[in-house]
C-alpha positions in Angstrom: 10.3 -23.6 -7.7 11.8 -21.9 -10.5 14.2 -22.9 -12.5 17.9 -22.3 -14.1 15.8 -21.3 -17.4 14.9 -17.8 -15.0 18.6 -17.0 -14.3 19.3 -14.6 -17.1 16.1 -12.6 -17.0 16.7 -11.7 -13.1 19.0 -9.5 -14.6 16.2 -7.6 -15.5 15.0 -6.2 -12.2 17.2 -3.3 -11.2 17.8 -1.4 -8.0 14.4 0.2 -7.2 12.9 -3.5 -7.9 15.2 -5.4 -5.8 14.9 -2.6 -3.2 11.1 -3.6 -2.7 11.9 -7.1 -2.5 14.7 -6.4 0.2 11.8 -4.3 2.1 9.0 -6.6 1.1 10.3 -10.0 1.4 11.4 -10.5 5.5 8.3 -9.7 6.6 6.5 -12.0 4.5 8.9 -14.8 5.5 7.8 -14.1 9.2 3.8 -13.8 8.7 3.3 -16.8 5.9 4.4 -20.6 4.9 4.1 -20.5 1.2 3.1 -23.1 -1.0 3.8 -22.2 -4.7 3.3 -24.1 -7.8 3.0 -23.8 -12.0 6.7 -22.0 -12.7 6.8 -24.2 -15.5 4.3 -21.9 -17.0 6.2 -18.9 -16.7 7.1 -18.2 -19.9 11.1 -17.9 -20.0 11.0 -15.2 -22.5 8.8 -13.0 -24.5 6.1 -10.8 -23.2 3.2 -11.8 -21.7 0.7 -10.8 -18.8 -0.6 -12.7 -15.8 -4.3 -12.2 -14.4 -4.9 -12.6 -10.8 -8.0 -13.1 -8.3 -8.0 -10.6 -5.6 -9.4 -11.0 -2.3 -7.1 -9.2 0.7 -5.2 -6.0 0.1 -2.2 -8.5 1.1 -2.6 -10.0 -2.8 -0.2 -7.6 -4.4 2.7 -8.5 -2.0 1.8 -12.8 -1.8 1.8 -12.3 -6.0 5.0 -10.5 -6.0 6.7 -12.1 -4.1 6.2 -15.6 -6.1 6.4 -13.7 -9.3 9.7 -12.0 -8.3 11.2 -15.7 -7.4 9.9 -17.1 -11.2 12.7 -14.8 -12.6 10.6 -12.5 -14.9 9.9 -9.2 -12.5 6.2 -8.5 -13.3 4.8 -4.4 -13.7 1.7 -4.0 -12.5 -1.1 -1.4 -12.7 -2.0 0.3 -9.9 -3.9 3.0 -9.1 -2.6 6.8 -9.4 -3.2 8.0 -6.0 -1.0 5.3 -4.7 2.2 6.8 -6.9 1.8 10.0 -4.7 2.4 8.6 -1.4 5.6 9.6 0.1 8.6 6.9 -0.2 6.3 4.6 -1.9 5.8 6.7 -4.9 10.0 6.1 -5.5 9.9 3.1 -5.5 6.8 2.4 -7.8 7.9 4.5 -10.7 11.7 3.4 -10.3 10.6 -0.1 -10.3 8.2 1.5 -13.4 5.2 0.3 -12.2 1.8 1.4 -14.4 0.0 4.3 -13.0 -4.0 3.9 -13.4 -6.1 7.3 -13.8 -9.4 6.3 -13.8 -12.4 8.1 -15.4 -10.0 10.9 -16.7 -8.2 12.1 -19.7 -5.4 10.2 -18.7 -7.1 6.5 -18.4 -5.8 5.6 -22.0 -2.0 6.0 -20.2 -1.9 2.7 -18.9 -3.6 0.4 -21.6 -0.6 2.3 -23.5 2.2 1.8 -21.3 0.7 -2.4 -21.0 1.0 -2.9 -25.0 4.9 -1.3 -24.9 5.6 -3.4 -22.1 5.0 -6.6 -23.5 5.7 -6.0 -26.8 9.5 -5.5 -24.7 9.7 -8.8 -23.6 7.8 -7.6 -20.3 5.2 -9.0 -18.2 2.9 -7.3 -17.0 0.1 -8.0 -13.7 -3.9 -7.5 -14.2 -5.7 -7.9 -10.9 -8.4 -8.8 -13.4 -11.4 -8.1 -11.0 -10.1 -4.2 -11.0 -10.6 -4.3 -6.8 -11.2 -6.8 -4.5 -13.7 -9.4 -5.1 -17.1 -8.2 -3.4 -18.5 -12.3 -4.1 -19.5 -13.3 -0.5 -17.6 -16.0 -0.4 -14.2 -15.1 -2.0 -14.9 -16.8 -5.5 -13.5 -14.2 -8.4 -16.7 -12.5 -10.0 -17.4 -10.6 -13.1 -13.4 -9.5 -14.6 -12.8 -6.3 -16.3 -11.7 -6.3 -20.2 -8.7 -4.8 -20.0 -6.1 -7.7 -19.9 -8.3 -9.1 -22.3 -7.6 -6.0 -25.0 -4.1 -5.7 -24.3 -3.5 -9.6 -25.0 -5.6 -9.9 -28.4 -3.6 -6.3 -29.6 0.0 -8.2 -28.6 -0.7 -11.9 -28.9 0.9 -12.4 -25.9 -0.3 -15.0 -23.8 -2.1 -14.8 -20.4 -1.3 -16.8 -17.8 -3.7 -17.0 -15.4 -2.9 -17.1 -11.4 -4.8 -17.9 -8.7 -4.3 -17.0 -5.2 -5.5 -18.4 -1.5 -4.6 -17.7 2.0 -3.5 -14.0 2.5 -7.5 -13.0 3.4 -6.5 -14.9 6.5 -4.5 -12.2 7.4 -5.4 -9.8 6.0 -9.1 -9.9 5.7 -11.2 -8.1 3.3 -12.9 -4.9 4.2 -12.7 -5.5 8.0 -13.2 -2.8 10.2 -11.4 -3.7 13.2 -12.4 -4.8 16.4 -13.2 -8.2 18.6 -13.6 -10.7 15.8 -13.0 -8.3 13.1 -9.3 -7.7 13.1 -8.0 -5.8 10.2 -4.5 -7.9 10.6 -3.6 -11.0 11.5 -0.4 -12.1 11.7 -0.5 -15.2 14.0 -0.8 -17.9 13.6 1.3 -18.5 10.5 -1.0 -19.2 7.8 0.0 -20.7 4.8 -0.5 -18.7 1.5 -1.5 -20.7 -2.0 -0.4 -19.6 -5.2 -0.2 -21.8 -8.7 0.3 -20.3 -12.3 -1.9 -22.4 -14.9 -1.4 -22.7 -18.5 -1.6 -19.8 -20.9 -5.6 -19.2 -21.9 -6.4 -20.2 -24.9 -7.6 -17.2 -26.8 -7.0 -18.1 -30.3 -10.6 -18.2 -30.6 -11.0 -14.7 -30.5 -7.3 -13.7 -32.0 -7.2 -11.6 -35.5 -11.0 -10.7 -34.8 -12.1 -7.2 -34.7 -11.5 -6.0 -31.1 -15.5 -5.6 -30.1 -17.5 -5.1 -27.0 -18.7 -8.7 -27.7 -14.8 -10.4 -28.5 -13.7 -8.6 -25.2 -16.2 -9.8 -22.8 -16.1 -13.4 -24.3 -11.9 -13.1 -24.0 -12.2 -12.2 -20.1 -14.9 -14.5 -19.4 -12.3 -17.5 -20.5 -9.3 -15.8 -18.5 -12.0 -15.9 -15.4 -12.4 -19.6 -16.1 -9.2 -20.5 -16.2 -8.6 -18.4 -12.5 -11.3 -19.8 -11.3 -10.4 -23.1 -12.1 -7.4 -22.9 -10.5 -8.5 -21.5 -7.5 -11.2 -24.6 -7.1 -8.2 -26.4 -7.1 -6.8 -24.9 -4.3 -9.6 -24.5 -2.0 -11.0 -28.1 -2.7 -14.4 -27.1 -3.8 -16.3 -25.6 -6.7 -17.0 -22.0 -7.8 -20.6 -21.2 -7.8 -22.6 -21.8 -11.4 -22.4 -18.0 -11.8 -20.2 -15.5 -11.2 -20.9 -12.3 -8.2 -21.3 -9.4 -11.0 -20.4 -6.3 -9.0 -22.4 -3.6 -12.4 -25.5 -5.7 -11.6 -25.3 -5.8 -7.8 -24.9 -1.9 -7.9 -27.5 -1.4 -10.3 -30.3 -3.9 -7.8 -29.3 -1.8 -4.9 -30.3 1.8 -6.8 -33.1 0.0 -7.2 -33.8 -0.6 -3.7 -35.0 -4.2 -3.7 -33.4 -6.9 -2.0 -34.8 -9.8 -4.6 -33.3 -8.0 -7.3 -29.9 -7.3 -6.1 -29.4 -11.4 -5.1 -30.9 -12.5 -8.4 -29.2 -10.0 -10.3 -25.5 -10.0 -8.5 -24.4 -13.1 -9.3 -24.3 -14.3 -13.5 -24.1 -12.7 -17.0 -22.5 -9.5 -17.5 -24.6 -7.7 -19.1 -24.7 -4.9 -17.1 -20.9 -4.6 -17.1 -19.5 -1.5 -19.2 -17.8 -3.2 -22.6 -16.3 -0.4 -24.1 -13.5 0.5 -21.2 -10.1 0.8 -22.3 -8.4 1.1 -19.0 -5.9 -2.2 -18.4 -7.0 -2.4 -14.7 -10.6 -2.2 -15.6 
């Protein structure tokens, strides 16, 4: 759990912040038995990001809730439409939350608002994967370069966080039904979270920023998630990563054989040139 170190930075979180926690928190108290670890990685000052695995649209509450209790409130990108629902839409921009416009004019926003955050002292939250992982069995696949630009332009660390448990109930993509319940509350399951040790990007650091640098950046923040996450389950990761690009591009191409071989692996059919911090 965290520590006294935390104290003077939970000064930090204001009243729109606290005000999600107060809504956010009894309910998760009720639905889950947590089982947190790695504060000592949370940096105690400074900026610096976190990058996430994402498997239930539960995630962003499990992670929040853990990160709110380390002490060092985290801003995460989301996406835009979600700052126009009503009461929710408060709350994000008072707690000044990072709107995402994808494929607009307005995409650069957000990798924008991410460098002035942490170069505040702030952290800031990548769901790396930019949407929930489409791997069949849960596993992180293929992560977007975003987290990985905003790092080497800051030299702030990443610290990369794995998460296990909230698909239980809330399960990914389900449509409802008998035996594919969108929610399931009961019985209490136990939710998993660890922070690791900053990734070690000094590889990479002072180089030119390139499509090449970027993709070799993320692939080492996906390592060190994925590690983690073995750790929690109690098994191993597949050799290769569930590479959402390639799946997409096998399935245009309407054969079956193409979009197994292809989904799972190198990136290479992964965009390297996107600028958007979620992406």
């Amino acid at each position: 759990m965290p520590g006294s170190s935390t104290r003077a930075a939970r000064r930090k979180y204001g009243f729109w912040y606290r005000l999600a926690a107060l809504i956010a928190k009894p309910p998760l108290f009720v639905l889950t038995k947590r089982d947190w670890s790695g504060y000592e990685n949370i940096p105690a000052e400074g900026g610096f990001l976190t990058a996430i695995n994402h498997n239930s649209y539960l995630d962003p509450l499990v992670y929040g809730h853990f990160q709110y209790d380390s002490g060092r409130p985290a801003r995460f990108l989301a996406k835009a439409g979600v700052f126009k629902l009503p009461v929710i839409k408060q709350i994000l921009h008072g707690a000044r939350m990072i709107p995402v416009y994808r494929g607009s004019t307005d995409a650069t926003q957000a990798f924008r608002a991410a460098i002035d955050a942490v170069d505040s002292g702030e952290c800031v939250a990548f769901y790396i994967e930019g949407t929930l992982t489409r791997d069949p069995d849960l596993w992180p696949m293929t992560g977007k370069t975003g987290a990985a630009r905003v790092a080497l332009t800051t030299g702030a660390p990443v610290i990369p966080v794995a998460q296990w448990g909230a698909h239980e109930i809330m399960p990914r993509y389900a449509k409802g039904g008998k035996g594919n319940r969108r929610f399931k509350p009961f019985p209490r399951k136990t939710v998993k979270v660890v922070a690791g040790p900053a990734v070690d990007l000094d590889r990479w650091r002072g180089q030119e920023i390139t499509s090449t640098v970027l993709r070799e950046a993320t692939d080492a923040i996906m390592d060190g998630i994925t590690a983690l996450l073995e750790e929690l389950r109690g098994e191993k990761a597949p050799a290769e990563r569930f590479d959402m690009a390639k799946s997409r591009a096998a399935t245009r191409g309407g054969t079956d054989d193409a979009a197994e071989s292809g989904s799972r692996g190198g990136s290479d059919g992964q965009k390297e040139n996107e600028k958007e911090p979620a992406e």
